[in-house]
C-alpha positions in Angstrom: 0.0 0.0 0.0 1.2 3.8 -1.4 0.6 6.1 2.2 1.2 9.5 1.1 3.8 10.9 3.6 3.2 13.7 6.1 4.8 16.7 5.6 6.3 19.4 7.9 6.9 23.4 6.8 10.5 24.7 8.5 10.7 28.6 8.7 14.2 30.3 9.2 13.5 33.1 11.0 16.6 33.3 13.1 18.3 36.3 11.4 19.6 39.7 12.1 18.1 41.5 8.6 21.5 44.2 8.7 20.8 45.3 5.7 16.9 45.5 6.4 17.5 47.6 9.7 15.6 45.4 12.1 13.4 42.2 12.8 11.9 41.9 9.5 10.3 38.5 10.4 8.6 40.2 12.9 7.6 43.3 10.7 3.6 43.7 10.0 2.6 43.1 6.5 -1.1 42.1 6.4 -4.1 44.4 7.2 -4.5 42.4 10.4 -0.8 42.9 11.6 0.2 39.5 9.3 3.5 38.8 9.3 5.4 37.6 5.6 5.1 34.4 7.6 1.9 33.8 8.3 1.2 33.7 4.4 3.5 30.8 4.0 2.2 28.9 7.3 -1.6 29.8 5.4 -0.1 28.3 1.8 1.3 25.4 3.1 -1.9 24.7 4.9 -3.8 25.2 2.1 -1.1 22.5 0.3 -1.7 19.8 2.4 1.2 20.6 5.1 0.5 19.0 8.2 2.5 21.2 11.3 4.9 23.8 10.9 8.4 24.3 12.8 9.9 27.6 13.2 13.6 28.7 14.0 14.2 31.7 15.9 16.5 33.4 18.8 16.2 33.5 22.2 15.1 36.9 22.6 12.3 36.8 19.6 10.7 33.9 21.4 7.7 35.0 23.1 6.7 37.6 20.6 7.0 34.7 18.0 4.9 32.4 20.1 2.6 35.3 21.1 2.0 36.2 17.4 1.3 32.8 16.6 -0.8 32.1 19.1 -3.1 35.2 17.9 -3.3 34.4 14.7 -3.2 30.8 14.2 -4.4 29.6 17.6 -5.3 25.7 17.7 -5.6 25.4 13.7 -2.1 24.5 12.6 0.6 22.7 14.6 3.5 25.1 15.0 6.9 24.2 16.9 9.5 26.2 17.8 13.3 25.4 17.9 15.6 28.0 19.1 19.1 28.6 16.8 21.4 29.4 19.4 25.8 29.6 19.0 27.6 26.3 20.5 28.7 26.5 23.7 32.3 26.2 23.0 31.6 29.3 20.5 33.8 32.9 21.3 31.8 35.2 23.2 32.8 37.8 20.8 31.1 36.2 18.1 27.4 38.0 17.8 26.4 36.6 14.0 24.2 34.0 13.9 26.4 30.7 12.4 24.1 30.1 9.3 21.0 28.2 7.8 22.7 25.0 8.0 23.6 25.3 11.9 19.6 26.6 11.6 18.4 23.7 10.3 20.2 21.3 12.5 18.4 22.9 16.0 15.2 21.3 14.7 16.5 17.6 14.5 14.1 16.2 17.3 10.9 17.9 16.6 11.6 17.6 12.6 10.1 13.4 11.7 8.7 14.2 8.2 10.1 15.2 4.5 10.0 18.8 4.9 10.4 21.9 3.6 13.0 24.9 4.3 11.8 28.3 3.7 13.6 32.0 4.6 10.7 33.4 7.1 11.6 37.3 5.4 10.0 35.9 1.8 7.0 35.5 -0.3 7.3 32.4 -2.2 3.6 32.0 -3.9 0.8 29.1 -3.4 2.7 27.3 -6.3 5.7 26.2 -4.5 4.2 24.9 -1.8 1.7 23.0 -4.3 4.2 21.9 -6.2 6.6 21.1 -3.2 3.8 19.0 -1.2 3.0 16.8 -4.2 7.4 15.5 -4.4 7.6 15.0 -1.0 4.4 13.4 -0.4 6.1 10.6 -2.0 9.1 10.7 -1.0 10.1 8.2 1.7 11.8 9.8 5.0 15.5 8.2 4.7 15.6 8.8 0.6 18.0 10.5 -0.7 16.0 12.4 -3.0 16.1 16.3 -2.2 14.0 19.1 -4.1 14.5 22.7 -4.5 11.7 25.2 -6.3 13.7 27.0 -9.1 12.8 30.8 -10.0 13.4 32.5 -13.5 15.9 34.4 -12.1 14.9 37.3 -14.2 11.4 37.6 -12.2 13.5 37.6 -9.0 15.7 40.7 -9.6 15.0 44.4 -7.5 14.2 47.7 -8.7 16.2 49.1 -5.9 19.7 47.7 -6.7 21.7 44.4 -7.6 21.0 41.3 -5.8 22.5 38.4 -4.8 21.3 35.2 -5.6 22.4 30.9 -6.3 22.2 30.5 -9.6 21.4 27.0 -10.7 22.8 24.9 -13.2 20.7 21.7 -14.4 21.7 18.3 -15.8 18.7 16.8 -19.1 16.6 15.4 -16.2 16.3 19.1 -14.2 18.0 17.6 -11.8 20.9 20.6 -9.9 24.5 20.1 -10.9 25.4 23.2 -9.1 24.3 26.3 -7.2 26.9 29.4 -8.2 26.6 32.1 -5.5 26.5 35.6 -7.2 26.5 38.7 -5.6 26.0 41.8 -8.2 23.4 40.2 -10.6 21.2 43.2 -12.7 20.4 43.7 -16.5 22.9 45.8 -17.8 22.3 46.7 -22.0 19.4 43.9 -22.2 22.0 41.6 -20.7 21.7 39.5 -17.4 24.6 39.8 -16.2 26.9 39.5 -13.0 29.4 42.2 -11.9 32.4 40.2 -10.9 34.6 41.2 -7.5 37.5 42.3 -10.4 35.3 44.7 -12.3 34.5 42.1 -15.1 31.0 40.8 -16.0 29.8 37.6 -16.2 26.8 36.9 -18.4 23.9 34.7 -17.3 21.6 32.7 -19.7 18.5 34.4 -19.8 16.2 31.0 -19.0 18.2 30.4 -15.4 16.4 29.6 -12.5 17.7 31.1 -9.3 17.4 29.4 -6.3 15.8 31.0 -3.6 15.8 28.5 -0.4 13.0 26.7 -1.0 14.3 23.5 -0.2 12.8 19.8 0.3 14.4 17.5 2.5 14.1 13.7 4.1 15.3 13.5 7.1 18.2 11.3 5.2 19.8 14.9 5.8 20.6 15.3 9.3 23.2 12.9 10.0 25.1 14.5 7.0 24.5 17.9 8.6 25.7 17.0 11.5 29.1 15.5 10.4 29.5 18.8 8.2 28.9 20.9 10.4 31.1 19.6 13.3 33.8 20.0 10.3 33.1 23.2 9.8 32.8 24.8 13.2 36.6 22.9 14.2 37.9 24.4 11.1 36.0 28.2 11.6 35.9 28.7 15.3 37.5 31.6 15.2 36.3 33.5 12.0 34.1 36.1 13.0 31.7 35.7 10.1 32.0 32.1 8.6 28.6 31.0 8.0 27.4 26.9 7.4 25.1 27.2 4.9 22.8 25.2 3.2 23.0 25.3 -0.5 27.3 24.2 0.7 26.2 21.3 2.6 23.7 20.0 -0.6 26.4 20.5 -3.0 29.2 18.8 -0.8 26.4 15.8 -0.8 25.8 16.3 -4.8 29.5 16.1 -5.3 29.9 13.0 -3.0 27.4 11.6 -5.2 25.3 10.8 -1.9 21.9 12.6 -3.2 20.0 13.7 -6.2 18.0 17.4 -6.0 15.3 17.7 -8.0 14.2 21.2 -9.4 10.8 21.9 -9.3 9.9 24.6 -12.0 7.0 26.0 -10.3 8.5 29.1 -8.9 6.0 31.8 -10.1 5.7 34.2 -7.6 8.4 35.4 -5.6 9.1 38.8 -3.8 11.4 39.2 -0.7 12.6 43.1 1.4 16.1 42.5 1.3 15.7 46.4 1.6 13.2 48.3 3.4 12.1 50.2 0.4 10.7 47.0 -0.7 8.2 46.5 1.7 5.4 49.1 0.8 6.0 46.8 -2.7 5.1 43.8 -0.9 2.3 45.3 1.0 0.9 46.3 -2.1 1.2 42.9 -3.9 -0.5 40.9 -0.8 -3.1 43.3 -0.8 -3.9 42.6 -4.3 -4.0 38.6 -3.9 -6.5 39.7 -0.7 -8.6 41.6 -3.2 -8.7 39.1 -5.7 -9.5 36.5 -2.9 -6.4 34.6 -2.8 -6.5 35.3 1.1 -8.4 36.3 3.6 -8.6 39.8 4.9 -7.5 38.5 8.7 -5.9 35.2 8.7 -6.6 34.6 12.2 -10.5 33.9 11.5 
């Protein structure tokens, strides 16, 4: 007998937004006070997700779990696992130590395939859709990972260049690589990325850009857990080192120890990297509200 798996949403919402200039997890975009996040915990729902698990600090705790509470009372699971540095960590060390030391804090409460999504985003009803229906059938220990691709055209800012993973894709749309860029805009039609040397590198037009939405099995915690004990003997003392994900999945792709599927549904995404960006993503839920894509107040 084919049981369709359970399936779990994971929010990162552990970060410092510096470039934002605050808690931008925490920052209210809905008319009722809705938070980014509470449209993702509302599209997963509406996906078929079955509890949600979200990663934040210490010190954002009870407003998280007090936010939650309000809007989502009793109708969705939600979690929380708290990111915090290892003990044997410098003091002087105040940056958080990346999504992939993120991801690990939620090992016990984390038993399904699941997804990984930055809490500071707005991926669109289609990824989650899209993302349900793979790991529905995925079994828990496979080695089979997912990520939603973007056109990385419909992901760039008005406001200035943007960094983004740019993915490369074997015949089967499966990920050969994830190439970190940092100065990506249109320059004379072109796509193009402005390298640290002053050169540019152009960027087929058709890429898709990653955007962390991942899909895991829990096939990836033991993995993450020998990398990252790796990493933190070799980086103790680097002030800004950060484990992150899209290294750890293409350490495993390299090893040949899993396959990443890329799911072409990425339709909709918009993100405040800067603050200028949020009245733009005000305006953009407010439209989905007044087409009816969501509620006016999530929390009825």
């Amino acid at each position: 007998i084919c049981t369709m798996s359970k399936t779990t949403l994971v929010i990162m919402a552990a970060g410092m937004g510096s470039r934002y200039g605050g808690v931008k997890q925490a920052a209210s975009f809905g008319p009722s006070g809705e938070w980014l996040m509470d449209y993702a915990i509302y599209d997963a729902q509406q996906a078929g997700f079955n509890d949600v698990v979200i990663i934040t600090r210490k010190d954002l705790l009870n407003d998280m779990q007090e936010h939650m509470d309000k809007i989502w009372g009793n109708r969705m699971q939600i979690s929380f696992a708290i990111q915090q540095p290892p003990a044997d960590a410098p003091a002087s060390r105040t940056k958080p130590w990346g999504t992939g030391q993120a991801i690990l804090a939620t090992k016990e409460l984390v038993k399904n395939p699941f997804v990984v999504i930055n809490a500071d985003d707005f991926y669109g009803r289609e990824a989650y859709v899209s993302m349900h229906q793979f790991l529905s059938n995925c079994d828990n220990n496979e080695p089979t990972f997912s990520l939603v691709g973007y056109p990385l055209e419909n992901t760039l800012s008005d406001i200035g260049s943007v960094s983004r993973g740019v993915c490369a894709l074997n015949e089967n749309n499966e990920l050969v690589s994830i190439t970190e860029m940092t100065q990506i805009d249109v320059r004379d039609g072109l796509l193009q990325n402005e390298n640290a040397d002053g050169t540019f590198t152009d960027i087929p037009a058709d890429s898709y850009a990653s955007m962390n939405f991942w899909g895991f099995t829990c096939f990836l915690f033991e993995e993450l857990e020998n990398q990252w004990k790796t990493f933190f003997a070799k980086n103790i003392d680097e002030p800004k080192a950060e484990f992150l994900i899209p290294t750890v999945v293409s350490t495993m792709m390299k090893e040949g120890k899993i396959k990443v599927q890329l799911l072409p549904d990425g339709k909709d995404w918009c993100g405040v990297t800067y603050s200028e960006e949020k009245d733009l993503v005000i305006a953009a839920l407010r439209s989905k509200i007044a087409a009816g894509i969501y509620p006016d107040d999530l929390s009825k």
